[in-house]
N, C-alpha and C positions, 0 to 999 in steps of 0.2 A: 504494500500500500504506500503510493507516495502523500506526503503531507506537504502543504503549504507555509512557509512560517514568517506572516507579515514581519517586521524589525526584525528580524532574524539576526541582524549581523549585531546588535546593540546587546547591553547587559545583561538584559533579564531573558531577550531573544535567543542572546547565543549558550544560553545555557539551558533551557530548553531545547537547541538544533543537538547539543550533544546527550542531554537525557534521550529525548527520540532515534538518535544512533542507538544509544546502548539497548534501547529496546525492541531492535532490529524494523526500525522503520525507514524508506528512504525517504529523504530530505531534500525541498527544495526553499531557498530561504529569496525572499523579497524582501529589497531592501532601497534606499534612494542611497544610501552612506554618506549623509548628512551628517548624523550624529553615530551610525554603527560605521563596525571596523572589520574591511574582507580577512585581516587576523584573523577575528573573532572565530571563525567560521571554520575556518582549515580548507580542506577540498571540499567543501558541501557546494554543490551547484548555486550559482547565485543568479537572480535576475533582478538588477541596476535599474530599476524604475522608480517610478513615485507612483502612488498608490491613488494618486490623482488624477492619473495618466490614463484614461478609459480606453485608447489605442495599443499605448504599450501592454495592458494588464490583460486587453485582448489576444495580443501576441503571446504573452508568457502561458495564459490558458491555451491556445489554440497547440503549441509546441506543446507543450504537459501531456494533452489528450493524444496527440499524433503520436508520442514517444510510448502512450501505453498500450498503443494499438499492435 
């Protein structure tokens, strides 16, 4: 099951993307990195949008669903 993890790359984000590793989930984190850090993250896929972005977030879903097919 892949999950989505809005701020993902921020504090409370990225430690959440690493409990949902250990609990054998794959991880997809959204993020602008404004305030988060691709650090944060390690290899977790990232997609560099803002969540305001109704084009890019249709992108990031449309890629999501094609990669589960």
């Amino acid at each position: 099951m892949q999950i989505l993890v809005c701020g993902g790359a921020g504090y409370i984000g990225s430690h959440a993307v690493r409990e949902l590793h250990r609990a054998g989930y794959e991880v997809l984190v959204l993020d602008n990195l404004v305030k988060g850090h691709r650090e944060a993250i390690g290899d977790t896929p990232l997609a560099e949008v803002d969540i305001n972005d109704k084009v890019a977030l249709e992108q990031v879903f449309f890629k999501s669903i094609k990669s589960m097919q």
